[in-house]
Structures are given as C-alpha cells and as structure tokens.
N, C-alpha and C positions, 0 to 999 in steps of 0.2 A: 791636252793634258793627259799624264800617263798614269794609270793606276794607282802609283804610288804617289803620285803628284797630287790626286783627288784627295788621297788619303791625309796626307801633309796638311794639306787645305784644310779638312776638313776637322782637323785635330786641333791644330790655330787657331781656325773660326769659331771652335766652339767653347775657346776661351776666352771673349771678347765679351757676348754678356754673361752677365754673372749677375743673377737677382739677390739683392740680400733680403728677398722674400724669400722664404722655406716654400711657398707654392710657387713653383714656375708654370706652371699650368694656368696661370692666374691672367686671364685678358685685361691686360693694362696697356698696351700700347693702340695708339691710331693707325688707320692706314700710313699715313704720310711719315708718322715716326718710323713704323716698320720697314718700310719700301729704303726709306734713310739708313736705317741699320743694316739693311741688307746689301745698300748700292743698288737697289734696281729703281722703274716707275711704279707708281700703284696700280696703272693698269698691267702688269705682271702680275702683282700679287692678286687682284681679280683675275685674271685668266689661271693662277694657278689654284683659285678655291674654285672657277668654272670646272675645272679636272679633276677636283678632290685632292687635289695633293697638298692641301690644306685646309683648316677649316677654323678659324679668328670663331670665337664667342660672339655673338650679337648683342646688343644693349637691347631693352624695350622697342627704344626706338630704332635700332634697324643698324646701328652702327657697329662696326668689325670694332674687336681690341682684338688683340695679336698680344701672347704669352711671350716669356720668356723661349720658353720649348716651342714655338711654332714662327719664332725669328729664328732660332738652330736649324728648324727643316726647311726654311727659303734658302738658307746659307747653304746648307746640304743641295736642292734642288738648283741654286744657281751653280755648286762647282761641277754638278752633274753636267748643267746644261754647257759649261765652261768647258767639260770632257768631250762634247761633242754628240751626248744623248739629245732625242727626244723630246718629249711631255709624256707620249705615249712609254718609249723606254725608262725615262724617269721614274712612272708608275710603278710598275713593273720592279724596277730595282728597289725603289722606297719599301713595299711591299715583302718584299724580301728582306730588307734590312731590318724591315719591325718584327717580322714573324720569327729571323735569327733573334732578335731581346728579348722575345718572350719567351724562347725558349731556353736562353740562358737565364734570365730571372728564374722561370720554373725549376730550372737545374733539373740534374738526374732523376730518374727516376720514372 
C-alpha cells in the first residue's frame, strides 16, 4: 500500500465508528467486539498492547474495554502493517503521529 493509499485508508476507517457517546475515550468495547471491528484476531490486539501500541482500560476484574479512539489506533496500526511496516516501525510512526496532534492542538506559539 502507497502512502497515499494508507492515508485513504485511514480517512475511511475513521469513519466507521462513530460513538454517539461525547467520550470516545470511554472503554466500552470487549476484546472480541474490538478485534471484530477491526478484522483482526484477539490475539493481535494482545500482542499489540504487549508493544504498547495500545492500551484497552481494565475492569476490576482484569478485562480489556477498547474505546471508541483505541478501535481508530488498531485501524491506523493494521493499515500500517497493511503498508508493509513493522510493530517496531509501527511504534515509531504512531509516536510521531501523536506528537504532530499535540502540537497542532497546542498551536502556535
């Protein structure tokens, strides 16, 4: 997939969910719902919070919920890996695409 194919991708898929919660940050989803949402297995979305390239809420009891926004970064990490990166490159790029929001939220200045 070509740069701008990842980008296509990635503009698409992040219109797909749509919480009509005001918190998307909100862990409501299961492994199994999420891995669904994403088209992958659950054990991907384990081996991608073994990396940090993700991190689901815990319940009490020990169970992942998966946000709104943390079904958008599986989506992002599979069109990456779809591009032909990594997990280690993955990182790496992810990392860099938060540090460019924050420094657009912060704006000028």
């Amino acid at each position: 997939m070509r740069k701008w194919e990842v980008d296509t991708h990635l503009r698409r898929e992040a219109l797909v969910v749509q919480s009509p919660d005001p918190d998307r940050a909100r862990g409501v989803f299961g492994i199994t719902v999420a891995a669904e949402l994403v088209g992958t297995g659950v054990q991907n979305l384990r081996a991608y919070e073994a990396r940090g390239l993700v991190e689901p809420v815990r319940t009490e009891g020990g169970t992942r919920r998966y946000s709104s926004e943390d079904v958008d970064r599986l989506r992002r990490i599979t069109a990456l890996l779809d591009a032909g990166l990594n997990l280690a490159g993955i990182a790496m790029v992810m990392d860099l695409q938060d540090e460019n929001d924050r420094l657009r939220r912060a704006g000028p200045g």
